[in-house]
N, C-alpha and C positions, 0 to 999 in steps of 0.2 A: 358711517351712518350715525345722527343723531342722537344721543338716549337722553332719558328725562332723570336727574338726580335726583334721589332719595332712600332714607336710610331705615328701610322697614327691616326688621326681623322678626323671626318666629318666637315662639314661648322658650325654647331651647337654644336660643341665639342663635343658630345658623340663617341667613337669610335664606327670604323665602319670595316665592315669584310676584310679580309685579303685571305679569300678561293682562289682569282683569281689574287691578286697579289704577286708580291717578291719584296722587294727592292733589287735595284741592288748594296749596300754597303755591306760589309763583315756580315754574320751572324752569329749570336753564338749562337749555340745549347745550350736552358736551360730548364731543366725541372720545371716541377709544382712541388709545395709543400703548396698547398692548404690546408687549415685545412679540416677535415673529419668529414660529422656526426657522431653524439654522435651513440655508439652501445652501453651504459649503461645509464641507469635511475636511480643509485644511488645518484648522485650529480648533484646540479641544475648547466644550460648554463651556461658559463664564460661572460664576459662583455669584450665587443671590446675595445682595447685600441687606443693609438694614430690611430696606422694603422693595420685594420683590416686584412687583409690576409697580411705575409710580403712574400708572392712567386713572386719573380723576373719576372717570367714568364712573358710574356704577354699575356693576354686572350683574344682570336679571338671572336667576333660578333658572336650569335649564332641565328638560326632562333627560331622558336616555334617548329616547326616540325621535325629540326635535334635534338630538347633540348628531345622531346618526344621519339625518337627512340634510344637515352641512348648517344649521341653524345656529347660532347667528351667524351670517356675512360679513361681519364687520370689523371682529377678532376672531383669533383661534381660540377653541374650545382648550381649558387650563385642567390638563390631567395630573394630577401627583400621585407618586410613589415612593414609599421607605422601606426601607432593610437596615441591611449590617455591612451588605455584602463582604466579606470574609471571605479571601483568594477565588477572586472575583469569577466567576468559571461559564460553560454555555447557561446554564439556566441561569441566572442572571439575566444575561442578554437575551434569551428567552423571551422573558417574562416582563423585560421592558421594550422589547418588539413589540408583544402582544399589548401595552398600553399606549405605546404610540400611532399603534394602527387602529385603533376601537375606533375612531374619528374620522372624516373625510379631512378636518383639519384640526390637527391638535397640536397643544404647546406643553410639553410632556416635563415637569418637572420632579426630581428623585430627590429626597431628602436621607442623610447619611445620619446615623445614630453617633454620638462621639463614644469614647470608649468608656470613660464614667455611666454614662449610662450603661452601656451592654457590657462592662461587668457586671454591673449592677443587678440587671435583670435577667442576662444571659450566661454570663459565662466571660470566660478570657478567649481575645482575637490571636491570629496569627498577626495579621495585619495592622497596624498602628491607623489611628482612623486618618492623620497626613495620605499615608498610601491606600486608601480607602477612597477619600475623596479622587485624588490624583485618577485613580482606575475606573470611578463613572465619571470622571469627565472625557474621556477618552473613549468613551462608548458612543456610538454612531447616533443610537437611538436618542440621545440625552440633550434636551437645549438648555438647559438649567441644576446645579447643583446647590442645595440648600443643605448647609454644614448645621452641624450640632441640630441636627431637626426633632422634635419631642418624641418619647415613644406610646404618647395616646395625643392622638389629634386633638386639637382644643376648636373650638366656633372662634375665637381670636385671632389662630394661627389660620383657618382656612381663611379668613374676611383678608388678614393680613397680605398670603399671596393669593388672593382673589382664586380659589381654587374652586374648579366647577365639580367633577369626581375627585375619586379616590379608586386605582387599581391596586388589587392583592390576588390571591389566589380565596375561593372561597371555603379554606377550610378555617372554624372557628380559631381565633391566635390565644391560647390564654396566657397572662400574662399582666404583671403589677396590680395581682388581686383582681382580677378581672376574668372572665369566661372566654369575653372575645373584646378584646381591644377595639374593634369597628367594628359594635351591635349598635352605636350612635349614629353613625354612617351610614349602616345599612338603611337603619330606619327615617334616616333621611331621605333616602333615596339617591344617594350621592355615590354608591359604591357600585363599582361594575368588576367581576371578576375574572381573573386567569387564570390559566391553565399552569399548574408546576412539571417541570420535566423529570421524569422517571429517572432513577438511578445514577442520577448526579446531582451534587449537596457539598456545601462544604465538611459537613460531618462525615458525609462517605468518604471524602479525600484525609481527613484528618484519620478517619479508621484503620483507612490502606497504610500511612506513613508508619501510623503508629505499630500494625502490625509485623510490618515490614521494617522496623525501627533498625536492627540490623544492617539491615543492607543496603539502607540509606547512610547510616552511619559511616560505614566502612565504604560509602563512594564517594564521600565530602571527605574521608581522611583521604584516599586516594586523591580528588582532584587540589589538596594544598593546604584543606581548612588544619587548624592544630585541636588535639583535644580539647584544652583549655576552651576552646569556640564551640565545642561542640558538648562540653559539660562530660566529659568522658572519662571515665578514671584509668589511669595508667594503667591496668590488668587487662580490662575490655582494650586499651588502645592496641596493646600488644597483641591478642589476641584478635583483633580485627585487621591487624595489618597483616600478622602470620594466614591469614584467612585469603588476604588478599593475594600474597606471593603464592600461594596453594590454587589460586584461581588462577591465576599465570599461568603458574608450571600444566596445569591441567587445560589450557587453552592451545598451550604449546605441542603439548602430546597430541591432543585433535588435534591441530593445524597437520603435525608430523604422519598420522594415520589416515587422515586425508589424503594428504598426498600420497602416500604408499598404494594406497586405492587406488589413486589414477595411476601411477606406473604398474602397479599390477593388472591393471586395464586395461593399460597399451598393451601390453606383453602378451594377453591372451589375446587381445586384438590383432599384434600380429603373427602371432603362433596358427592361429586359425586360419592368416592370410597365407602362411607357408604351407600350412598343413594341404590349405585347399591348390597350392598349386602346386606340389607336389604329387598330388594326387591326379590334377591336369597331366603330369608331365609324364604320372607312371604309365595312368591311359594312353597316353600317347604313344609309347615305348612298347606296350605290349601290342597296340594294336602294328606298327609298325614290323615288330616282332613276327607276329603271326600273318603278317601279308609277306613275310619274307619266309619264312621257315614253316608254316602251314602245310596242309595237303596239296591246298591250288598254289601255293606260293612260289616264289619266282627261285628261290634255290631248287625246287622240286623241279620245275621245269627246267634248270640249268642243267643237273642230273641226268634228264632224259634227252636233252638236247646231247650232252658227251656223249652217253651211249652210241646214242645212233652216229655221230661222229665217228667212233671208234670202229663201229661195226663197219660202216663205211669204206674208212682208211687202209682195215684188215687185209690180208690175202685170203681170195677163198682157197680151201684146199681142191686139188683134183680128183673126181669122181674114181672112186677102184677098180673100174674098169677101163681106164682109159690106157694106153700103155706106154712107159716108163721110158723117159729119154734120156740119152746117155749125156752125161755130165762130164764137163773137161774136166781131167783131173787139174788140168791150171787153177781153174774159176772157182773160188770159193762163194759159195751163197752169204749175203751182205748182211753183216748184224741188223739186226730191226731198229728203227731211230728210237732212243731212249726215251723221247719225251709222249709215245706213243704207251709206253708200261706204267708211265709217271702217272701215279694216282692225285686223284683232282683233290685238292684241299679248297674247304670252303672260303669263299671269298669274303674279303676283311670287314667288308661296309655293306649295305643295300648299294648305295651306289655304282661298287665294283661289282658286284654280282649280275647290274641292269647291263655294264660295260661287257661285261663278258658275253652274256646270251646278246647283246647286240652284235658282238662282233660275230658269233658262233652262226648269226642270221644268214650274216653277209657272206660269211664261208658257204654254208649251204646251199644260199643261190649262186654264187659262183661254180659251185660242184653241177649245181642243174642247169 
């Protein structure tokens, strides 16, 4: 789409909208040629050069409300964002989620502090601002990285990359004699705010290292690093390494009491498995026991089954009044069969005892 070229600004230099007026000099139709968000994630954002957008255009003031209902058509709405980012972490990515999505269509530019500055103003990085850049361009969210970016916005630098907002979180920044570094922005109206993610910072990551210094120390000496690299003086190195063979040995002992646990595991495991068939087996044996040797049991009726056997077998004597015959003195009266006096010994097995009163049966009926 068309726009009309011209170079109004406000008292304050930021440009200002154009909706309600026209210059009354000649105009020339030009269109946008705005760079386009990235639609591939194969290759990390490009790095802004001298001048980041080169479209002739000129870009009309946008509100917050016409930028939400997809206005203009013609370009993507130009959102910028700066930090330090300093080992780069979720809220980072956070926080330039939430500036690329403020828009139905935006073209989300981050601007990196170099490190001269953020000593300067801040403090010393972990990260060298090289590995600074390198880590937003490789951010999903990011179609554009703008190196060595100012740490107060200037009305030059936004006209320069044609910037429509500004996202930050909106807590006051103070800084380089300043209350809030973007009270000029806001009161442009140019500033739209995000949310910060609780409980991750790169100063909470630096806290935890640092208090934990220790035992980072001694696991960069562990994986190879040499003191010298790690600024360590021979007494701690000593001392960190003897710490380490102590962590061994005490890892090894767990390992060792562990395992004794599970064979003393098993062991009652199957102790309880013997115990309980054992205990099957005694049941078994007794009850076995007492259907053999019981009152109603099968030796008791083997018992009485002899008896009456024997009784059987017996000769009765003759009544005393019957009268007495005479006896050859030839004929002797015949010993009595021996196995007739033989006292019953109990039988070896249940089995032989069932053998025995089975046969003792068959005897019986054949008597009757």
């Amino acid at each position: 789409m068309p726009v009309l070229a011209t170079n109004a600004e406000s008292e304050t230099g930021i440009p200002t909208s154009l909706s309600n007026e026209l210059p009354s000099e000649t105009m020339e139709e030009i269109e946008h040629t705005c760079p386009q968000p990235r639609l591939t994630l194969s290759a990390p954002a490009p790095f802004a050069g001298d001048t980041s957008c080169q479209c002739k255009a000129p870009h009309e003031k946008l509100t917050i409300a016409q930028a939400r209902l997809g206005t203009p058509v013609d370009r993507p709405v130009r959102v910028y964002a700066d930090g330090i980012f300093d080992l780069f972490h979720a809220g980072h990515a956070r926080a330039l989620m939430q500036a690329k999505t403020l828009f139905p269509n935006s073209y989300l530019l981050v601007g990196v502090c170099s490190d001269d500055l953020t000593h300067e103003f801040k403090g010393f990085t972990v990260m060298n601002e090289a590995e600074r850049y390198e880590a937003l361009r490789h951010c999903r969210y990011v179609d554009e990285v703008i190196r060595d970016a100012p740490w107060t916005l200037t009305p030059e630098f936004l006209e320069k990359h044609k910037i429509d907002f500004v996202a930050h979180d909106d807590i006051p920044y103070s800084s380089a004699g300043s209350d809030d570094v973007y009270k000029h922005i806001k009161e442009a109206g140019m500033f739209v705010p995000t949310q910060r993610t609780e409980g991750i910072s790169t100063s909470d990551i630096i806290t935890r290292i640092v208090r934990d210094y220790d035992v980072y120390a001694r696991r960069n000496l562990q994986r190879g690093y040499t003191a010298k690299e790690l600024n360590v003086s021979f007494i701690n190195e000593k001392k960190y390494r003897f710490q380490n063979q102590v962590d061994k040995m005490k890892e090894k002992v767990k390992n060792v009491e562990e395992k004794s646990k599970e064979f003393v595991n098993r062991v009652e495991e199957r102790s309880h498995d013997l115990i309980q068939k054992w205990e099957e087996k005694s049941r078994e044996f007794i009850g076995n026991f007492l259907e053999l040797f019981g009152p109603d049991g099968a030796w008791q009726m083997f018992q009485e089954r002899s008896g009456r056997m024997l009784q059987a077998l017996s000769p009765r004597q003759s009544p005393t009044s019957s009268p007495t015959r005479g006896r050859s003195p030839s004929r002797s009266p015949s010993p009595p069969s021996p196995w007739l006096f033989r006292k019953a010994s109990p039988p070896s097995s249940p089995k032989a005892a069932s053998a025995s009163i089975s046969s003792m049966s068959e005897g019986d009926e054949d008597e009757k």
